[in-house]
N, C-alpha and C positions, 0 to 999 in steps of 0.2 A: 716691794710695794704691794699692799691690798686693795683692791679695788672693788666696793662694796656697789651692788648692783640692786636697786628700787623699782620695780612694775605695776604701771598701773594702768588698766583696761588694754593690756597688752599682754597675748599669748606667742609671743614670737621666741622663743628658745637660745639660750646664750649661747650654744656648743660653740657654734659658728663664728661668733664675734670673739668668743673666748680664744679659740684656735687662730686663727685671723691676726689678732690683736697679737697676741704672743709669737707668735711666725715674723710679724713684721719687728718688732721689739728684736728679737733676737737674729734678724737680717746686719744689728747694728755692730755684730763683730764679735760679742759677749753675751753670757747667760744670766740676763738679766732676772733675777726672780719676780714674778708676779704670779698673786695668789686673787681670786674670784670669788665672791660666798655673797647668799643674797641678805639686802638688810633685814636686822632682826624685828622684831614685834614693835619695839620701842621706835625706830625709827620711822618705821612704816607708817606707824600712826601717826607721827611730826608733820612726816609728808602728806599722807591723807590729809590732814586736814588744813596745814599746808595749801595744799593743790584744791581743795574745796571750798576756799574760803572761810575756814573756822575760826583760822588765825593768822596774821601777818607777821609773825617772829620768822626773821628773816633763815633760809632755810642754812645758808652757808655758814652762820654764826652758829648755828646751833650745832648743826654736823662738824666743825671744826674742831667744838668744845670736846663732842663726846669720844672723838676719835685722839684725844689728849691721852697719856697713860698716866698713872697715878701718879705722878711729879711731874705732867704738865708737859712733859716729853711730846716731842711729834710721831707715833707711831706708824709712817707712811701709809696713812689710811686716806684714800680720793673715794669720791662718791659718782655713780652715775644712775640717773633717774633717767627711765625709759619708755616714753608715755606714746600710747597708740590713739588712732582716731583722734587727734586734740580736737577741741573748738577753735577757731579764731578768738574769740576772746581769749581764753587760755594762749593761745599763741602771743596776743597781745598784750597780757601781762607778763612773759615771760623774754619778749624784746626788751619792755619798757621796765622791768624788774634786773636786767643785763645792761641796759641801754646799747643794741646791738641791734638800729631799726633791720640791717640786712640781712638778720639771723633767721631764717626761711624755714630753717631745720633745725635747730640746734646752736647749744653754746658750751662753752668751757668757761666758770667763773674761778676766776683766781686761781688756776690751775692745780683747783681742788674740786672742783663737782661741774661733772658734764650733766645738761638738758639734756635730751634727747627725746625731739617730736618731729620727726624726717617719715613721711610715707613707708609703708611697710615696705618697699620696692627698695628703698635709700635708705633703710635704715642700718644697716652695718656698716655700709660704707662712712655714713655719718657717725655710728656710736666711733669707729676707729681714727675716723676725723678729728674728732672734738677730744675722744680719748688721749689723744696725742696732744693733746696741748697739757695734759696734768704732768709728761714728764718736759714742760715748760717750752716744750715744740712750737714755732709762730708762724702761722699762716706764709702760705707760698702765694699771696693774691696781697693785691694791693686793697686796703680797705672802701677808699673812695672809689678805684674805679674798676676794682672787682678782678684786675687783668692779674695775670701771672708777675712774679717777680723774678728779675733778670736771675737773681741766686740757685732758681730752682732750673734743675736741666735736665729735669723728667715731664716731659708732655702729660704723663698718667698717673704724676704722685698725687696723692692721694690727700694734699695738704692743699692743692688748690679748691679756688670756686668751683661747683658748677660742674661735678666731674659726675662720670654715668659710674652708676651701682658695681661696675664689672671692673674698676682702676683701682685695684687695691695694693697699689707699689707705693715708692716715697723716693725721694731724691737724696740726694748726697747732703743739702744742707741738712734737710732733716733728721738724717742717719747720725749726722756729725752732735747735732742737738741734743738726742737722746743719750748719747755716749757722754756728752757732758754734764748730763741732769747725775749721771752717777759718779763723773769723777770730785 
């Protein structure tokens, strides 16, 4: 998998999440390949204006298309957009653009392109939160009431609500998930 990485008004450094992300991937048993590179020129500018209001062509349509290969093949290309300082309004379009009013931080749409607008403090822990759902990973929290789900038997994975910046484990379901996104 490639996982194509967007920033914008955000100086916060991939190393980290890159290393993070790949550590926990490969806690799942196997060497799962995944490759990092940031988006090109063409894309940048979709999302700029995208994210600016220039234009409303939906952002996951378009990045699906272009990550097609020349017969249309799915070239395991996910996207993550990593936005620092958001506004509330930006925040609010980006719920009601998801429809995920509890999305505080961040989203994973179609387990193809994570948001990512989590305080600089939360934000790894969230890029690797949301991350986890492109290999089709499902929340350890109940949606309505936000609690933990009986399946997960890690207090500290990393796939519940609501976890501090320093929980960067995953539980067993989760583990089992990943392992399945490849077989």
């Amino acid at each position: 998998m490639k996982i194509v990485i967007y920033q914008q008004m955000s100086d916060r450094g991939f190393d980290m999440y890159q290393t993070v992300f790949a550590e926990l991937v490969a806690q799942c048993g196997s060497h799962f390949p995944i490759e990092f590179e940031a988006a090109d020129s063409t894309e940048a500018n979709f999302l700029d204006g995208w994210l600016e209001g220039r234009h409303d062509e939906d952002p996951l349509l378009y990045l699906f298309e272009s990550s097609l290969g020349p017969n249309g093949e799915d070239l395991a290309t996910r996207y993550v957009i990593d936005i620092d300082g958001v506004s509330s309004d930006l925040k609010n379009k980006f719920k009601e653009y998801a429809n995920l009013p509890h999305a505080e931080w961040g989203f994973c749409h179609s387990s193809f392109l994570v948001v990512n607008y989590a305080p600089h403090s939360s934000s790894i822990l969230n890029l690797v939160h949301e991350s986890l759902h492109l290999f089709g990973v499902g929340d350890c929290y109940d949606e309505l009431s936000l609690q933990p789900k009986s399946n997960c038997n890690n207090s500290n994975c990393v796939m519940r609500y609501g976890q501090k910046p320093v929980s960067l484990e995953i539980c067993d379901s989760v583990r089992e998930q990943v392992v399945s996104f490849y077989e």
